[in-house]
C-alpha positions in Angstrom: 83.4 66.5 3.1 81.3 65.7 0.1 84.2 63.1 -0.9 84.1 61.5 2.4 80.6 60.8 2.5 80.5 59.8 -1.1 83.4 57.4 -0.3 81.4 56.2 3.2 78.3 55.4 0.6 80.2 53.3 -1.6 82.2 51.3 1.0 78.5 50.7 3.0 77.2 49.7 -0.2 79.8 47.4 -1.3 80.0 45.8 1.9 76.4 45.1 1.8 76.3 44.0 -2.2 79.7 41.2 -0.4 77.3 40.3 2.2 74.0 39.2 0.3 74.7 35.6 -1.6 74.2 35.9 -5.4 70.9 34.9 -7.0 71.0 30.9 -7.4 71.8 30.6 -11.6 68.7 29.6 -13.6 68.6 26.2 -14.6 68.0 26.6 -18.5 70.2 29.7 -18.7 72.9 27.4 -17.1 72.7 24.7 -19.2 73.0 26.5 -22.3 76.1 28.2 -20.6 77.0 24.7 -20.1 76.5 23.1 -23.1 77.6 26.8 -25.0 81.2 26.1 -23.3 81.1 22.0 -24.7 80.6 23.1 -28.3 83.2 25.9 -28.3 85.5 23.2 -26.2 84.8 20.3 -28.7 84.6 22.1 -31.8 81.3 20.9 -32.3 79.9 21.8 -35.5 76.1 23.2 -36.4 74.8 19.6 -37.1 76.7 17.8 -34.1 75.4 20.5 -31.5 71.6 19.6 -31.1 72.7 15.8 -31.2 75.0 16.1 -28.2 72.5 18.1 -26.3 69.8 16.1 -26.9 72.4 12.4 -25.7 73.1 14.5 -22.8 70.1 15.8 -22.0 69.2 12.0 -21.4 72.0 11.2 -19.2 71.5 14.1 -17.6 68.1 12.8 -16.8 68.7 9.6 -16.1 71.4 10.1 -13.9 68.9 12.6 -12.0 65.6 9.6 -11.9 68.5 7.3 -10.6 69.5 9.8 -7.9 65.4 10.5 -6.7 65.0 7.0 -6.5 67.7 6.6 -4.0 66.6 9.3 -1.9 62.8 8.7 -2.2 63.2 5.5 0.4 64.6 8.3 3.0 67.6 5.9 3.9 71.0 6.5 3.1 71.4 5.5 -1.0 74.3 3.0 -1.3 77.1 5.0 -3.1 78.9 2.1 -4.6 75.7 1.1 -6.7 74.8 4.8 -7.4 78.3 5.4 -8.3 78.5 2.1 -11.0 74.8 2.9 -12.1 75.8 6.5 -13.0 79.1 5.0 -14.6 76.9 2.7 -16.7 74.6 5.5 -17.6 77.9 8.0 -19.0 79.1 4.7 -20.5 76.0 4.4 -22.9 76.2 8.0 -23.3 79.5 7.7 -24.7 78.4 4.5 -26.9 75.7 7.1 -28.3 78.2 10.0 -29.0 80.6 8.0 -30.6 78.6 8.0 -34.2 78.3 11.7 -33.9 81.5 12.8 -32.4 85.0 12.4 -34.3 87.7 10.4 -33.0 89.7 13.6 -30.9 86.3 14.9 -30.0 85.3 11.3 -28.2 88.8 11.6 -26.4 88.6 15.6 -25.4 84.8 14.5 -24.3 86.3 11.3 -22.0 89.0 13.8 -20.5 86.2 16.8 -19.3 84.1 14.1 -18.4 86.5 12.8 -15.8 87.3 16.3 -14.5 83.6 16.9 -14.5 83.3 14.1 -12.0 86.1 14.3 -10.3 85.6 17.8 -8.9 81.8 16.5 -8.4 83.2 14.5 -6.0 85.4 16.8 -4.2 82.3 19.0 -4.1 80.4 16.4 -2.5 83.9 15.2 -0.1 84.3 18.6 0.9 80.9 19.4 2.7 78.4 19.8 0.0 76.7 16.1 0.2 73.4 17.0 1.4 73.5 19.2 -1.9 71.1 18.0 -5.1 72.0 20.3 -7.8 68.9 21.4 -10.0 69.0 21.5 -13.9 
């Protein structure tokens, strides 16, 4: 009898833990996660590390104004232009990375770059446009 109930408890409390969405990740926790992943993925080294962060930190930032300005008129932002301002924006990224980064480093950088976007973009295809990630 005991085990049943126990058992009961567990299930009811499992199905409750399933039902309650998790905590939204905090924004500085997530970018270190972030840019803790890019190092190990990049081999960056101790002295590379804060100067990647720091480039894109700034893209990062810039790619967010560019984003508040569209939506701060309250009309619809023109994708095309956001799409080749944000382009432009990794582009000069990638001109200031290409000092600090070595030569297979700029190219593994280019290729989780474009998977980055890409599945960006299926997030936002697949019912997540009105979404505006913070961090």
């Amino acid at each position: 009898m005991r085990l049943t109930l126990l058992l009961a408890a567990l299930l009811a409390s499992a199905s409750l833990s399933a039902q309650s969405p998790p905590a939204p990740p905090d924004p500085a926790a997530h970018e270190a996660k972030m840019m803790d992943n890019l190092a190990v993925l990049l081999d960056l080294t101790d002295a590379q590390r804060p100067q990647v962060q720091a480039i894109l930190k700034d893209e990062h930032a810039k790619i967010r104004q560019s984003m508040d300005q569209a939506h701060a008129g309250g009309a619809m932002p023109d994708h095309a232009q956001l799409k080749a301002l944000h382009e432009q924006i990794h582009q000069d990224a990638v001109q200031r990375l290409t000092p600090v980064l070595s030569p297979l480093q700029l190219q593994k950088f280019e290729i989780l770059s474009e998977m980055h976007m890409h599945a960006a973009a299926m997030h936002m295809h697949h019912g997540a446009a009105g979404a505006h990630p913070q961090g």
